[in-house]
C-alpha positions as a LaTeX table, in Angstrom:
\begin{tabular}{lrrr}
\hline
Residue & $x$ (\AA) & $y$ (\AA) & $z$ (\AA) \\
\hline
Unk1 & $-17.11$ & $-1.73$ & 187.38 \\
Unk2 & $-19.07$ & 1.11 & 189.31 \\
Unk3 & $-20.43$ & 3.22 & 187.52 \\
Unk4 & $-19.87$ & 6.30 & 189.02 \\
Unk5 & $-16.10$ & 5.40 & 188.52 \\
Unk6 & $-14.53$ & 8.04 & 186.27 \\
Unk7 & $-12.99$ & 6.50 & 183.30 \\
Unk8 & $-9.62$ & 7.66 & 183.35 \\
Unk9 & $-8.68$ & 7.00 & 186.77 \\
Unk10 & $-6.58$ & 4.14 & 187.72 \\
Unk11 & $-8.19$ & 0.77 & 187.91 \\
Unk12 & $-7.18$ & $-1.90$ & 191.16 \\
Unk13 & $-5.31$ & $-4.69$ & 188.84 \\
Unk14 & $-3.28$ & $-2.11$ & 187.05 \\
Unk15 & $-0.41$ & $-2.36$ & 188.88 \\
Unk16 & 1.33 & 0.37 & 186.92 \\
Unk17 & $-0.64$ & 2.79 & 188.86 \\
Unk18 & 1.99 & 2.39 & 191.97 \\
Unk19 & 5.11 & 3.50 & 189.63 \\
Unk20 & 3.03 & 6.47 & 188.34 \\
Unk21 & 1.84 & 7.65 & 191.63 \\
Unk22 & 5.18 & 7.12 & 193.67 \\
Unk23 & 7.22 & 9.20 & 190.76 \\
Unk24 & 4.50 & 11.66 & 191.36 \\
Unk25 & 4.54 & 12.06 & 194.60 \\
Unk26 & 8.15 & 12.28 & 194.56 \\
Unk27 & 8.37 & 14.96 & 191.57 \\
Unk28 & 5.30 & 17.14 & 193.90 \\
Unk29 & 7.62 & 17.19 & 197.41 \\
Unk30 & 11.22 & 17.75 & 195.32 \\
Unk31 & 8.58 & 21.02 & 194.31 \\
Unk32 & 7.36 & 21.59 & 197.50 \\
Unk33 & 10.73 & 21.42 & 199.49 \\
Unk34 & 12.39 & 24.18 & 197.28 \\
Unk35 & 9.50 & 26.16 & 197.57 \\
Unk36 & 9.37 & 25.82 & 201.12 \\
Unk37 & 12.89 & 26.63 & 201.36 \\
Unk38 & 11.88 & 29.58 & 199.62 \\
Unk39 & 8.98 & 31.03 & 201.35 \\
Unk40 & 10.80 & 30.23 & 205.12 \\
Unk41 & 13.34 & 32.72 & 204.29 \\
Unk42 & 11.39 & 35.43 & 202.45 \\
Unk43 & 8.64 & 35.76 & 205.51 \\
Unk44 & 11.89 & 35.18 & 207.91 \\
Unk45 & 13.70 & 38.26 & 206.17 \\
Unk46 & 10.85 & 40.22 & 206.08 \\
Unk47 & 9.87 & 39.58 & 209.78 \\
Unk48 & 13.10 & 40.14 & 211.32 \\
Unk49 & 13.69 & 43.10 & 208.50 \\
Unk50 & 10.93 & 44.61 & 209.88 \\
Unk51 & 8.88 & 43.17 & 212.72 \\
Unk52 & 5.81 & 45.07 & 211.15 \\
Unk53 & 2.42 & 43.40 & 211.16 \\
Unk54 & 1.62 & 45.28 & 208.45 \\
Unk55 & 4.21 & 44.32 & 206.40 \\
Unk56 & 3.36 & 40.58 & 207.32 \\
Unk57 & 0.27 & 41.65 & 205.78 \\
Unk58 & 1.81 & 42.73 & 202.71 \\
Unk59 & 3.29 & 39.64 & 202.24 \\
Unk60 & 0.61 & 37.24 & 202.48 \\
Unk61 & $-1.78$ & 39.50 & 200.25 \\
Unk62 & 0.90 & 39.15 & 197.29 \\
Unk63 & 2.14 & 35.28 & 198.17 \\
Unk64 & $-2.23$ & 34.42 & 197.84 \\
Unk65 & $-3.83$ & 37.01 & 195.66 \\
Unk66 & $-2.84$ & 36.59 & 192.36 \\
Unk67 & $-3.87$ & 32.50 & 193.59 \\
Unk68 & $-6.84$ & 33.44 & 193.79 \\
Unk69 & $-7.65$ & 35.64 & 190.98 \\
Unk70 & $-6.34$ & 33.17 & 188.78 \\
Unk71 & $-7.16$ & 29.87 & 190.28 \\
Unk72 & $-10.71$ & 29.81 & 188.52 \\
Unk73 & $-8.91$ & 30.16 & 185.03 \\
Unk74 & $-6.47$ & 27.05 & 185.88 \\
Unk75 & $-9.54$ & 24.91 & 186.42 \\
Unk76 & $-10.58$ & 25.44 & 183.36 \\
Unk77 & $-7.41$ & 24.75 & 181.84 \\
Unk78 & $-6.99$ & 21.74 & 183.75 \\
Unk79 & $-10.30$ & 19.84 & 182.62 \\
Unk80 & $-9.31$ & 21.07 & 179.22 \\
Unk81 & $-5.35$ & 20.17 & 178.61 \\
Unk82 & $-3.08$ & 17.17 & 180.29 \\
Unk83 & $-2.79$ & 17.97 & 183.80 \\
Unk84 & 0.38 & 16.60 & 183.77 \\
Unk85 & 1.89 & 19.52 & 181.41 \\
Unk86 & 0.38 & 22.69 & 183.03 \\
Unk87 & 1.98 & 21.08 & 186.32 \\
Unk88 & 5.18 & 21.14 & 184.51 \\
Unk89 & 4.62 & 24.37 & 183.10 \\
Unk90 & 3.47 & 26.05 & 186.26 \\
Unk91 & 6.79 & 24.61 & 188.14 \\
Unk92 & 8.76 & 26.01 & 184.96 \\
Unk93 & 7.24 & 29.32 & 185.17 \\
Unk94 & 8.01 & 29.82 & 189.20 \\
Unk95 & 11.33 & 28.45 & 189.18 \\
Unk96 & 12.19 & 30.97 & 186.35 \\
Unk97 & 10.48 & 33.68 & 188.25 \\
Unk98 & 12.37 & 32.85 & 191.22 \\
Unk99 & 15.61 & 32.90 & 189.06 \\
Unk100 & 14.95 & 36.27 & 188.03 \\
Unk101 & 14.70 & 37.19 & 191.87 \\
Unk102 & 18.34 & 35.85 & 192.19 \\
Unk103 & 19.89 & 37.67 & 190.05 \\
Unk104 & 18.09 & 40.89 & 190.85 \\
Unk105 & 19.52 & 40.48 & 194.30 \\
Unk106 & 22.99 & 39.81 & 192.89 \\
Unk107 & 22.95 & 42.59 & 191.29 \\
Unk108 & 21.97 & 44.75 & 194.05 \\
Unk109 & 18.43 & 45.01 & 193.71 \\
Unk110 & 18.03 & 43.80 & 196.99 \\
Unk111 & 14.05 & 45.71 & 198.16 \\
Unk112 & 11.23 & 44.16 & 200.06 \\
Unk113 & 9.04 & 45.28 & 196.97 \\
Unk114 & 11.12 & 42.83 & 195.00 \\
Unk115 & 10.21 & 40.32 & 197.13 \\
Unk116 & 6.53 & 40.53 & 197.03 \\
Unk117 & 6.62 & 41.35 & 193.48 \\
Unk118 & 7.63 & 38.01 & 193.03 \\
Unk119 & 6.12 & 36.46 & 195.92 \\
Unk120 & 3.02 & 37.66 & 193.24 \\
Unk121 & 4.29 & 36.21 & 190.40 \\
Unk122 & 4.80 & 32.95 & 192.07 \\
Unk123 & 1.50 & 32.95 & 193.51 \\
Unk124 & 0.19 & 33.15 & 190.19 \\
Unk125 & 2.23 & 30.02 & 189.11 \\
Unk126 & 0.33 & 28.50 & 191.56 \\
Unk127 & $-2.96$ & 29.07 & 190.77 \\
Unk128 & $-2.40$ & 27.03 & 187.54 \\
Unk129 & $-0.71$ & 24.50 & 188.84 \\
Unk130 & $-2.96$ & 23.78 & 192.30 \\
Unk131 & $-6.23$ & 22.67 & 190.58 \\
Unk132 & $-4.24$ & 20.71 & 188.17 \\
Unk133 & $-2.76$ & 18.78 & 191.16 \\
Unk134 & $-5.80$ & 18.35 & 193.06 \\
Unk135 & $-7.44$ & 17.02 & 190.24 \\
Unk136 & $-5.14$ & 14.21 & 188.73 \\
Unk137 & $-4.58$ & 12.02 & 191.68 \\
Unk138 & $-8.11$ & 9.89 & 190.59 \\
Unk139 & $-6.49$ & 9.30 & 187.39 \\
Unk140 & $-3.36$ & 7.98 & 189.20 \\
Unk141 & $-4.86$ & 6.16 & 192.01 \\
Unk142 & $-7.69$ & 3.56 & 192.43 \\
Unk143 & $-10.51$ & 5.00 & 194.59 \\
Unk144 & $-10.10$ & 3.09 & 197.33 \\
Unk145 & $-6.05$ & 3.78 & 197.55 \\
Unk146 & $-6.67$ & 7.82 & 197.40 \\
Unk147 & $-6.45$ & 8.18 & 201.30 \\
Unk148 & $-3.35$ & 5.76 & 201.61 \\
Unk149 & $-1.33$ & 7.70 & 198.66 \\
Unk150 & $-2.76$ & 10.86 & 199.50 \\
Unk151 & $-1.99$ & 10.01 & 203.16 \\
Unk152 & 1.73 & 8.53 & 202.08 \\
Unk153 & 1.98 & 11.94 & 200.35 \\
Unk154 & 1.16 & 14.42 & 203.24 \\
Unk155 & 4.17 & 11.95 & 205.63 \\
Unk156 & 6.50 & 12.86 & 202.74 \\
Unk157 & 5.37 & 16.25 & 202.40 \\
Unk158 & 5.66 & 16.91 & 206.46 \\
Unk159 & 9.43 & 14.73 & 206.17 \\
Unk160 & 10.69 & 18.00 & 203.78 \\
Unk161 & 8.98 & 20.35 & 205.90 \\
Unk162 & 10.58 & 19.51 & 208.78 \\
Unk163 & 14.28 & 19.54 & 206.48 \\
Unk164 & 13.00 & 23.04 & 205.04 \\
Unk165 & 12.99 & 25.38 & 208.03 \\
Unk166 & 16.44 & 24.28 & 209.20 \\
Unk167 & 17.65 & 24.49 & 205.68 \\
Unk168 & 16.28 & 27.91 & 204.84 \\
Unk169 & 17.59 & 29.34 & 208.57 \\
Unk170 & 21.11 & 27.50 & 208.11 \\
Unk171 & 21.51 & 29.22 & 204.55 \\
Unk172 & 19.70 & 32.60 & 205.58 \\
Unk173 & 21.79 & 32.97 & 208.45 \\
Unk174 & 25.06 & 31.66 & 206.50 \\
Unk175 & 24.80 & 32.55 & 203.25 \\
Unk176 & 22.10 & 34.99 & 202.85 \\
Unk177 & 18.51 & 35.18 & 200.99 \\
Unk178 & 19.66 & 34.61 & 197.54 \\
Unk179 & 21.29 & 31.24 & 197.79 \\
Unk180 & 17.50 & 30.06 & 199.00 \\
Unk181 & 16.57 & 31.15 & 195.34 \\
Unk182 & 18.76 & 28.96 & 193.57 \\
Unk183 & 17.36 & 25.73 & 196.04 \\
Unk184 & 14.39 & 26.52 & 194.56 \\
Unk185 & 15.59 & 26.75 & 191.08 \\
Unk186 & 17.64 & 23.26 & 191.29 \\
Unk187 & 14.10 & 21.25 & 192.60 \\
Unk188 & 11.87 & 23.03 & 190.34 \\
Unk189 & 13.87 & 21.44 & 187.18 \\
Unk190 & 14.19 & 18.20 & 188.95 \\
Unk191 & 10.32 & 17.82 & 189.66 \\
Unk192 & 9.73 & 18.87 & 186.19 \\
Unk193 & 11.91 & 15.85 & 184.80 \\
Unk194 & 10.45 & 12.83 & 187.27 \\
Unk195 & 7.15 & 14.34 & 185.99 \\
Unk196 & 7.92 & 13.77 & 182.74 \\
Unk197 & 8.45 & 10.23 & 183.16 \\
Unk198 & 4.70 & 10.17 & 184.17 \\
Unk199 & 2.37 & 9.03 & 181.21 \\
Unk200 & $-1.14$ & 10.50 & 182.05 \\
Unk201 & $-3.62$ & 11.24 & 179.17 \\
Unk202 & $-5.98$ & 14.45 & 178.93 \\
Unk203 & $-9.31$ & 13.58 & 180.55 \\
Unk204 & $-12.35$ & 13.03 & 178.06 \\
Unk205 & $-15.08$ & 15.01 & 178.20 \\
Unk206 & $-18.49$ & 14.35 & 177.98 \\
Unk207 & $-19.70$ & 17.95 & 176.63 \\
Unk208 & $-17.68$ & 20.20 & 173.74 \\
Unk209 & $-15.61$ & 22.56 & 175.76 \\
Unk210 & $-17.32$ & 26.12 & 175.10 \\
Unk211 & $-15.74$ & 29.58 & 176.00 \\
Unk212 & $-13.81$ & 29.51 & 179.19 \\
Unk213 & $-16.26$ & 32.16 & 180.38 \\
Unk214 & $-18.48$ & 29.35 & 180.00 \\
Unk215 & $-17.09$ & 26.47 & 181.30 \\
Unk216 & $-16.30$ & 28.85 & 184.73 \\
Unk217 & $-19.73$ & 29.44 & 184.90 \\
Unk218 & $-20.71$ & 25.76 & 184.42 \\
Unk219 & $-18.18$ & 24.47 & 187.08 \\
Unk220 & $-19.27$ & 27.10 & 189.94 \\
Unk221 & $-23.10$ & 26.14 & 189.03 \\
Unk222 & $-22.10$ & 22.44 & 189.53 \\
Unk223 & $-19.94$ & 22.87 & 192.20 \\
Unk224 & $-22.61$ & 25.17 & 194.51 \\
Unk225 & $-25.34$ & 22.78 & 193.38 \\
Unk226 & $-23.95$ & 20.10 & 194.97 \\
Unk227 & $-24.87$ & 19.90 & 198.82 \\
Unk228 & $-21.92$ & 18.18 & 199.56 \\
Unk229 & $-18.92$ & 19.66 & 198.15 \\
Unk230 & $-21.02$ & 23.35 & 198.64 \\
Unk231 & $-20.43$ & 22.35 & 202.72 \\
Unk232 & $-17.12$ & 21.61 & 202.18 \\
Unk233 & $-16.08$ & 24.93 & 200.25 \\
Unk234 & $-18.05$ & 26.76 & 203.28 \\
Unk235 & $-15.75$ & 24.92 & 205.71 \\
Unk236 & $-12.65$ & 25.21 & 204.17 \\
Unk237 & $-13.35$ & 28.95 & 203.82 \\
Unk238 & $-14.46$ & 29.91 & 207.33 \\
Unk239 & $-11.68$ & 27.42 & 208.81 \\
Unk240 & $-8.84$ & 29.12 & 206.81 \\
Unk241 & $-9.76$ & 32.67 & 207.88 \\
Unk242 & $-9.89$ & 31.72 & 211.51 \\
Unk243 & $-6.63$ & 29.94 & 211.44 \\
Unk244 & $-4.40$ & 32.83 & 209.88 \\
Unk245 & $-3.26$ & 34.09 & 213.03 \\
Unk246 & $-1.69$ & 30.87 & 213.80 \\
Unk247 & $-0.23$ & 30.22 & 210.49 \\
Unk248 & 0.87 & 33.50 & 209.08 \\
Unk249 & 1.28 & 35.70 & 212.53 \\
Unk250 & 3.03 & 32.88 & 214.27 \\
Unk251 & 6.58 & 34.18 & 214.00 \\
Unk252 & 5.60 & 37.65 & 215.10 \\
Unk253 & 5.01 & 36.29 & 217.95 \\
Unk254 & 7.78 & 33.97 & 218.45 \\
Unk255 & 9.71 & 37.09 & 217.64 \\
Unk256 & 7.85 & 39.64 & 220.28 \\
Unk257 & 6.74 & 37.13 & 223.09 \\
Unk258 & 10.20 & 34.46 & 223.24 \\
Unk259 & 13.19 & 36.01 & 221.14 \\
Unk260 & 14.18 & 37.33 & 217.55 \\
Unk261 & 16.77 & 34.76 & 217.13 \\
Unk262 & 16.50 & 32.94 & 213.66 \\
Unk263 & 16.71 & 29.16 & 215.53 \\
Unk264 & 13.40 & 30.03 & 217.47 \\
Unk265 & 11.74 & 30.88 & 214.16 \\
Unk266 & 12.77 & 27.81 & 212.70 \\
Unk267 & 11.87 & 25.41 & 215.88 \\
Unk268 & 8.67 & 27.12 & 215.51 \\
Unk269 & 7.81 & 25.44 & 211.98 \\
Unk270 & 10.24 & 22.43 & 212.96 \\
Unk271 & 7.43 & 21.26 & 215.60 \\
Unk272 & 4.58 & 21.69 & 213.33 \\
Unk273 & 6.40 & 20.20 & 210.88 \\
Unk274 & 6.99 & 17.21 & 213.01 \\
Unk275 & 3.29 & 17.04 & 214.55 \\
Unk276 & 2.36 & 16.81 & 210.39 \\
Unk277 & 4.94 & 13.81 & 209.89 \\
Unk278 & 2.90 & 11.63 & 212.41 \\
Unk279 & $-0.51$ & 12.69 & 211.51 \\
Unk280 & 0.45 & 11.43 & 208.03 \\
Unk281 & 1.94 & 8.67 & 209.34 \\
Unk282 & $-1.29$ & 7.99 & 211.11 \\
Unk283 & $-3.24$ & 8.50 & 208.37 \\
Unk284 & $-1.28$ & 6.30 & 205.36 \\
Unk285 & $-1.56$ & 3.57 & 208.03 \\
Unk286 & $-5.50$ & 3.85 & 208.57 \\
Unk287 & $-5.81$ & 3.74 & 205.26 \\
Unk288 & $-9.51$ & 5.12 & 204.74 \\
Unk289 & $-11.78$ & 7.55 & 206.72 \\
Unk290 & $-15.33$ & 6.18 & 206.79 \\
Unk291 & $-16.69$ & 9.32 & 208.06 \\
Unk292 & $-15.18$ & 11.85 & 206.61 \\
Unk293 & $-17.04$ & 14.70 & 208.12 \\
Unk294 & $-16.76$ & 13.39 & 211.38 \\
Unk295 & $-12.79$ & 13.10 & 210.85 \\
Unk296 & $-12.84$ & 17.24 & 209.63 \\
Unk297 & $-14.95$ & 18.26 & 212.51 \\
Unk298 & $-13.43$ & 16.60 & 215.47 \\
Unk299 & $-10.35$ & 17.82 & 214.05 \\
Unk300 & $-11.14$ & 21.27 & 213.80 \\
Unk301 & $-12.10$ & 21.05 & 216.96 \\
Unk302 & $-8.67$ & 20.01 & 218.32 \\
Unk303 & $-7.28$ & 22.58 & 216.00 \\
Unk304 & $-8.95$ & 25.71 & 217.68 \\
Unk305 & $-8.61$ & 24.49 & 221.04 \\
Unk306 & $-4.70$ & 24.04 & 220.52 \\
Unk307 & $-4.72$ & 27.83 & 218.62 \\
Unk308 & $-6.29$ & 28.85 & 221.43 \\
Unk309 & $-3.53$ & 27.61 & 224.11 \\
Unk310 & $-1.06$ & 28.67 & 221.89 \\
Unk311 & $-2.22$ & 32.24 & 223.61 \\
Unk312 & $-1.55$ & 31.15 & 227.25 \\
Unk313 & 1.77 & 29.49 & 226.79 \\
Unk314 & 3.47 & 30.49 & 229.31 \\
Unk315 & 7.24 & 29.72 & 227.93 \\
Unk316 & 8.53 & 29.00 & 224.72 \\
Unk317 & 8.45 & 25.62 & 225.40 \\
Unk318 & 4.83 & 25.03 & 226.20 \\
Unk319 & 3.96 & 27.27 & 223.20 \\
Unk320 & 6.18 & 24.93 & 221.34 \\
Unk321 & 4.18 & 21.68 & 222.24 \\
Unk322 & 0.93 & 23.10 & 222.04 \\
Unk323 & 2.14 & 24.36 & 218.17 \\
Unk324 & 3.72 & 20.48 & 217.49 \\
Unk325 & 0.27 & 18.82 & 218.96 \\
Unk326 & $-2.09$ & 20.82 & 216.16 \\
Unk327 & 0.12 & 20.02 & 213.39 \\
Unk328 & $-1.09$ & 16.20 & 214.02 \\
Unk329 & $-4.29$ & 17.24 & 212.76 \\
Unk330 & $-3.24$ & 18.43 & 209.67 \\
Unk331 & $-2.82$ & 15.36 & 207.21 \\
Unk332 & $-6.50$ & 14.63 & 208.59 \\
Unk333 & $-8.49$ & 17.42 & 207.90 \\
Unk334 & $-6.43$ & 17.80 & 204.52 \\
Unk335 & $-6.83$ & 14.33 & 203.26 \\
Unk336 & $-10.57$ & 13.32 & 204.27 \\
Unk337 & $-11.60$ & 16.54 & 202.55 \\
Unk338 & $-9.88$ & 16.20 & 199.36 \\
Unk339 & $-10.59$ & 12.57 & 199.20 \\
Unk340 & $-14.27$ & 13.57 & 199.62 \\
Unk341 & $-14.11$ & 15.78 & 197.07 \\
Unk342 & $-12.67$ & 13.11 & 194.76 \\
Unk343 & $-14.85$ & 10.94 & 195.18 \\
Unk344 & $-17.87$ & 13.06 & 195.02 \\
Unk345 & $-17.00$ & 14.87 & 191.60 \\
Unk346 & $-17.37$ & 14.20 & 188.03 \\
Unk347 & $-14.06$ & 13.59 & 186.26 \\
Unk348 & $-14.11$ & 15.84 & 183.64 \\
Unk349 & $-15.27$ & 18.83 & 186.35 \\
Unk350 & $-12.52$ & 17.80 & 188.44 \\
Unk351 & $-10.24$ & 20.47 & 187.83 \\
Unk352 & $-12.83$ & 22.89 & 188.01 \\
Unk353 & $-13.94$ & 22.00 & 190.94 \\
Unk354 & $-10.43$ & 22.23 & 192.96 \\
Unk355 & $-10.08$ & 25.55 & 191.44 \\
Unk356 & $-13.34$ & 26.66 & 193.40 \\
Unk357 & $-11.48$ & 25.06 & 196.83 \\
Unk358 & $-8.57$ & 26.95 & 195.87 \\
Unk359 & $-10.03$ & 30.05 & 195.76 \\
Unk360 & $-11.61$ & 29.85 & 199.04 \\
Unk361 & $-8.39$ & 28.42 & 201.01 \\
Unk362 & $-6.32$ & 31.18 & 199.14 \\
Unk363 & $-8.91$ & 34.00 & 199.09 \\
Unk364 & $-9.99$ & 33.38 & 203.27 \\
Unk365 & $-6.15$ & 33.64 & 204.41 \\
Unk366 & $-5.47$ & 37.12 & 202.17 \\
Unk367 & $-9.32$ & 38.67 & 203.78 \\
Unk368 & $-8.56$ & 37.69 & 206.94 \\
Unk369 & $-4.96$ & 39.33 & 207.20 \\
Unk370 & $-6.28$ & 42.24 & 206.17 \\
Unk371 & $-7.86$ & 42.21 & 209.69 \\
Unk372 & $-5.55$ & 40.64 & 212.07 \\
Unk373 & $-2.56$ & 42.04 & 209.97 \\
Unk374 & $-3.09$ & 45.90 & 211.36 \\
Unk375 & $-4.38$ & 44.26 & 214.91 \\
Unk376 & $-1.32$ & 42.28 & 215.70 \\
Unk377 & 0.23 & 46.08 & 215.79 \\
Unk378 & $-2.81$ & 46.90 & 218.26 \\
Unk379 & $-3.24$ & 44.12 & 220.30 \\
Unk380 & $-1.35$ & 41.09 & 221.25 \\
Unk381 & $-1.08$ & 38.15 & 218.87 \\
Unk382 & $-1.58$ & 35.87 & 221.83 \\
Unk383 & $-5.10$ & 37.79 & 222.06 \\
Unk384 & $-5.86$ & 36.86 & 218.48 \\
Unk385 & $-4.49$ & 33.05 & 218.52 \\
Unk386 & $-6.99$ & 32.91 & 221.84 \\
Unk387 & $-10.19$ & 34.42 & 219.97 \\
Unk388 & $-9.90$ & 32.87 & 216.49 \\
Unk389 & $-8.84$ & 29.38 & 218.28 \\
Unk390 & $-12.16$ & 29.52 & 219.90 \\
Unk391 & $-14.14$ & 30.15 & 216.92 \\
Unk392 & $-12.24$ & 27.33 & 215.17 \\
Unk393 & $-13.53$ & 25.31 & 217.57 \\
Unk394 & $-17.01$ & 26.31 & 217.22 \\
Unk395 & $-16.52$ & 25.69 & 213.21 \\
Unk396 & $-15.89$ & 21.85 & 213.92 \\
Unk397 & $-18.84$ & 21.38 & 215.83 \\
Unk398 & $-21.19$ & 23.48 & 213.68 \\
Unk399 & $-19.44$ & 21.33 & 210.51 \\
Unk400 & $-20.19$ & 18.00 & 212.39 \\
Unk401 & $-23.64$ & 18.92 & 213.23 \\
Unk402 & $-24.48$ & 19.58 & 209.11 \\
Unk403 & $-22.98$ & 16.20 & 208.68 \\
Unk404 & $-25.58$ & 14.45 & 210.65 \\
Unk405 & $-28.15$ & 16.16 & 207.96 \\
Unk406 & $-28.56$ & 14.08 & 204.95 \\
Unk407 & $-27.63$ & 15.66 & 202.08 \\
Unk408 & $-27.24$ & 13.99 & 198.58 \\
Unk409 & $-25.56$ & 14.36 & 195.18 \\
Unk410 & $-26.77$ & 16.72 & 193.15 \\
Unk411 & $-27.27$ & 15.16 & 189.52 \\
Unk412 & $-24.96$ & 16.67 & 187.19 \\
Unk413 & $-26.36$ & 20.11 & 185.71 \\
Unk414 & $-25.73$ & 20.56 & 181.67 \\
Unk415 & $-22.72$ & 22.94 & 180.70 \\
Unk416 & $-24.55$ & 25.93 & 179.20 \\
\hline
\end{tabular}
């Protein structure tokens, strides 16, 4: 066996691992559809509520703060308890949050500052329950099957994407907010029982777990002491930032540039959506990466260039395509950098680890609306999609560049 093979992760001739991972991956996208549902129609309300960059602002800040303040904390937690349970907790506590919501609304407590209250409470949910995700695929998948299932996972993930926007504007537009709640509610409880079928055991560690003051402190010095997963935190940070204004200000300018009716919000995430189906696609079938920083950087570069067009489009259409062409590159950039990751990181730091990513892909999004937020009421969005495209695109070549330097593993530094 190699030696650098974590112990608890799923060996080649156990073929059990293929029932655990495909009930996992099912129990993760029931999750992620109802959430989707969920966060479609709150940004939806809010932007056609109040076609307010600032309030598009507001939103983001409280759906990725509280992510990020507590992200560092659920690392911890998931290299000490089974990842399996704080998943099932963390969908537990968001789907009764989100229950809460309902009601309020029923009974008339219908105010944007319910929304992001929530929004905050649910982000918080997440920051528990991301590293714990990111961290027990090895112990579900054989190394070399990580890109496949991971891969396999982002086609399934994009396949409820594309059902979520329709969904969420058929029932917002029908029904109203609320009934998006209880969607969420219903696939929360039915992740939480396939997930329970799963049998995963609690990693074991090599040191005594110490304070969690302590073991924070020893997974940020491991994680910035080693070259390569230091590069990819760096990336992931600078990349998110630059690619807010196409993610989060998006449907402002759908709404200001093409129309305010609901259907052109939801073909706006329909063609992403559907660009993300066949990058998966493509990348389940590939199979592996060999070089995974080549992979992230010529994708980035695609990615900026295509943010930046999305500034010229002349007509909805064109914007449309040049929107459903980037989301190809999604699965890509996603998967070779969390395989990477994987494969470069001790098991029992794992969790750790992920929490660090977390923080940066949560924390970069929430800094850098707090800048394009107040501009999109000052300039045009197309302005911003045209300057942070461009430095997206400088990103992937700077990133490719580093890869060509040789940079190896740091040896594992003691806990203090």
């Amino acid at each position: 066996m190699d030696n650098n093979q974590p112990q608890t992760q799923a060996q080649p001739q156990d073929t059990s691992w293929r029932r655990r991972a495909g009930l996992f991956l099912v129990a993760q996208n029931i999750s992620l559809f109802g959430s989707s549902v969920v966060a479609f129609a709150i940004i939806w309300h809010i932007t056609l509520t109040t076609s307010s960059g600032v309030w598009m602002m507001l939103a983001t800040l409280c759906s990725m703060v509280p992510e990020v303040v507590v992200s560092l904390f659920g690392g911890v937690l998931a290299d000490r308890y089974n990842r399996k349970t704080l998943i099932m907790l963390a969908d537990g506590f968001i789907a009764t949050a989100t229950l809460g919501l309902a009601i309020a609304f029923l009974m008339g407590f219908d105010r944007l500052e319910l929304l992001l209250l929530v929004s905050a409470v649910r982000s918080f949910g997440a920051g528990i329950q991301s590293p714990a995700v990111g961290a027990i695929y090895p112990q579900l998948v054989p190394a070399d099957k990580l890109v496949k299932v991971q891969g396999i996972g982002q086609t399934l993930a994009s396949v409820l994407l594309l059902l979520s926007p329709p969904v969420a504007g058929l029932i917002l537009g029908s029904v109203g907010i609320v009934a998006t709640f209880f969607v969420d509610v219903v696939t929360a409880t039915l992740a939480i029982a396939v997930t329970s079928l799963i049998r995963v055991e609690k990693v074991t560690r090599k040191d005594v777990p110490a304070s969690v003051w302590t073991d924070m402190k020893a997974g940020l010095t491991y994680t910035l002491g080693h070259p390569q997963i230091r590069r990819i935190i760096i990336c992931f940070g600078i990349s998110f930032f630059l690619i807010t204004p196409a993610a989060v200000l998006s449907p402002l300018m759908v709404q200001r540039s093409f129309g305010s009716e609901v259907w052109r919000l939801t073909a706006n995430e329909i063609v992403w959506t559907v660009g993300s189906l066949l990058g998966g696609v493509f990348v389940s079938i590939k199979g592996e990466f060999k070089d995974k920083v080549r992979t992230v950087a010529v994708s980035l570069v695609a990615f900026g260039v295509l943010f930046a067009m999305l500034g010229f489009a002349w007509d909805f259409v064109s914007y449309l395509l040049f929107m459903g062409i980037s989301g190809f590159f999604v699965p890509s950039i996603s998967t070779a950098q969390t395989v990477h990751i994987q494969e470069s990181t001790e098991p029992d730091m794992m969790g750790r680890v992920f929490s660090i990513v977390q923080i940066m892909m949560a924390s970069a999004m929430p800094i850098a609306i707090l800048v394009f937020g107040p501009l999109a009421d000052v300039v045009s969005v197309e302005l911003l999609m045209i300057v942070s495209g461009t430095l997206l695109a400088f990103v992937g070549l700077w990133y490719g560049w580093l890869g060509k330097k040789p940079a190896l593993p740091q040896p594992r530094q003691a806990d203090a």
